[in-house]
C-alpha positions in Angstrom: -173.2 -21.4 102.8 -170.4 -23.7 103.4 -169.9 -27.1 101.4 -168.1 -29.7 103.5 -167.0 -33.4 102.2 -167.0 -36.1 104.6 -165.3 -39.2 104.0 -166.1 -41.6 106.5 -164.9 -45.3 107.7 -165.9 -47.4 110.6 -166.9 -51.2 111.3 -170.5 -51.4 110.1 -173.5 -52.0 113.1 -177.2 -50.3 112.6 -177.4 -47.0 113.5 -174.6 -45.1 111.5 -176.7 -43.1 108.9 -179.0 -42.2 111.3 -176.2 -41.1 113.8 -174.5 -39.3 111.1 -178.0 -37.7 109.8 -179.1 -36.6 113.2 -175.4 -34.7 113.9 -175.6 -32.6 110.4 -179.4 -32.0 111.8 -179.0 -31.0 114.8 -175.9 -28.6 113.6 -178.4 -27.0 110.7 -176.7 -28.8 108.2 -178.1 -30.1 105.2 -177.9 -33.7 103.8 -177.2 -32.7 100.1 -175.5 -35.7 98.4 -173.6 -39.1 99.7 -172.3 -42.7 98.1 -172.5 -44.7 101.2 -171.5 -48.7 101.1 -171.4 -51.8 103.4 -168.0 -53.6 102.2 -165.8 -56.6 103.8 -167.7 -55.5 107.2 -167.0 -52.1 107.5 -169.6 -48.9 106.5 -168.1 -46.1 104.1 -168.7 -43.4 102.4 -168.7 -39.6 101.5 -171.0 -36.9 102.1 -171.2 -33.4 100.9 -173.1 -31.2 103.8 -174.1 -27.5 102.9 -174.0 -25.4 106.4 -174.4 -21.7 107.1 -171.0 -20.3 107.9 -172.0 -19.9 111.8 -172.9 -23.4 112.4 -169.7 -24.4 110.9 -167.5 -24.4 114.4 -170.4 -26.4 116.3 -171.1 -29.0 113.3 -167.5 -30.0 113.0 -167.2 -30.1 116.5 -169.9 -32.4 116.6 -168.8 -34.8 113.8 -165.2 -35.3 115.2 -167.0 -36.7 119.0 -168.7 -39.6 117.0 -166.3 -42.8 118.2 -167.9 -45.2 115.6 -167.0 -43.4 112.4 -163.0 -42.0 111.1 -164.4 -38.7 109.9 -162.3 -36.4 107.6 -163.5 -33.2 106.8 -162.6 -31.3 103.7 -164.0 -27.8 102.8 -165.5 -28.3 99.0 -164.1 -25.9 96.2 -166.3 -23.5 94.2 -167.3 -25.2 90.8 -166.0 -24.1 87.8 -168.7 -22.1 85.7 -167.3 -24.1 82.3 -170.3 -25.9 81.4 -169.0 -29.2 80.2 -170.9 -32.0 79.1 -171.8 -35.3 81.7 -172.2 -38.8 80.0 -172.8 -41.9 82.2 -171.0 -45.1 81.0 -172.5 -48.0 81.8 -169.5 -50.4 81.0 -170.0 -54.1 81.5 -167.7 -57.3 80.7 -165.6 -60.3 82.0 -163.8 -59.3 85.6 -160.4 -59.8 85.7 -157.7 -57.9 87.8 -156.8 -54.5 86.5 -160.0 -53.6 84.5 -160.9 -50.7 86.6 -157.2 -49.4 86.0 -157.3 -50.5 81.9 -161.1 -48.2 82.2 -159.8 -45.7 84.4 -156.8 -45.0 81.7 -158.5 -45.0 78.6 -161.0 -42.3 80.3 -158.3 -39.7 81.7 -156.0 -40.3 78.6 -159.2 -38.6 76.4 -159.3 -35.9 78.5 -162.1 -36.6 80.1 -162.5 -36.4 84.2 -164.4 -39.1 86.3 -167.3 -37.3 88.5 -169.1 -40.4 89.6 -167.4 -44.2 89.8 -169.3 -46.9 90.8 -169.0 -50.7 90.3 -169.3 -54.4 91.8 -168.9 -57.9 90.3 -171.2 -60.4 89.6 -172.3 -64.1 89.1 -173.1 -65.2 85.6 -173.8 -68.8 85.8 -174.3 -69.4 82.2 -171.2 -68.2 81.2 -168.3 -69.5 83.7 -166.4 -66.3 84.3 -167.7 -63.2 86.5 -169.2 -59.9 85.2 -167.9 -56.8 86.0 -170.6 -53.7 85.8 -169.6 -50.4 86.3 -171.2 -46.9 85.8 -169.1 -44.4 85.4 -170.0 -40.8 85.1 -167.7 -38.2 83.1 -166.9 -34.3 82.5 -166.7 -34.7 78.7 -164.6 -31.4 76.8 -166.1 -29.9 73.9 -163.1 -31.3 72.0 -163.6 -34.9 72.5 -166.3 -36.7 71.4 -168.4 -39.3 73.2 -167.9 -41.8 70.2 -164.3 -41.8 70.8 -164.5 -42.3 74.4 -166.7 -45.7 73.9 -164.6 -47.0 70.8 -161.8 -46.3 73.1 -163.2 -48.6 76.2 -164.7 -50.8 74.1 -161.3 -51.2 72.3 -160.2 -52.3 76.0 -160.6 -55.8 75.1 -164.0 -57.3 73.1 -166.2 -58.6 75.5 -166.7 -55.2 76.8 -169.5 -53.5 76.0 -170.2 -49.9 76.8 -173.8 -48.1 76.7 -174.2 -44.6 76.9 -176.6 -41.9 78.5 -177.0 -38.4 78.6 -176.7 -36.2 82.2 -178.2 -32.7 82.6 
């Protein structure tokens, strides 16, 4: 089986998903993981697709004729067998420009990798300023230790505040 990533962009109007869906279907490929948004009017996302090596040719084929989408098509790389630990951040604070760059930083400069970013801003009434909320999910070394990656956001500036969970 081949793994494909698809990043796709395209004004947003019903119908995409289920475009999309029905194309991978119809091509015997299979749906196995996607981050799909609606933002400033337009739809994107990414999708990883798992197709037999023979359906490859017609399902690529098929994904380049849809007009409504800008599909690009990477072919996805074997994982590596080093077992390394996952922890979702769940990192919240005042918004202010730069904060995903001050996070982002403080995360690679660890050592740790980003598998999984996702955040959005909202309205807190009773406090004047907006939130930002963002959960970001990490490869965490052996060598580094979770406490030192949430002193080291936290450190960011001290209305952040950083929770931690567990991934299998």
């Amino acid at each position: 089986m081949k793994q494909l990533v698809l990043t796709l962009i395209g004004k947003d109007k019903a119908g995409l998903v289920e475009k999309l869906a029905t194309v991978v279907s119809e091509h015997n490929g299979n749906w196995m993981a996607s981050n799909l948004s609606h933002l400033a009017g337009y739809f994107a996302g990414i999708l990883q697709v798992e197709v037999a090596e023979q359906d490859l040719p017609a399902l690529t084929a098929a994904l380049e004729q849809i007009t409504d989408l800008d599909i690009k098509i990477q072919h996805g790389i074997a994982a590596s067998l080093n077992a390394q630990q996952h922890l979702k951040f769940v990192i919240t604070g005042n918004d202010r420009p730069g904060i995903v760059r001050e996070l982002s930083s403080v995360i690679k400069h660890k050592g740790t990798n980003i598998v999984h970013f996702e955040s959005n801003k909202q309205s807190a009434p009773n406090w004047g300023v907006p939130l930002f909320n963002a959960i970001a999910t990490v490869e965490l070394p052996a060598s580094v230790s979770r406490d030192e990656v949430v002193k080291a956001l936290e450190a960011i500036a001290t209305d952040i505040v950083v929770d931690v969970e567990t991934e299998h």
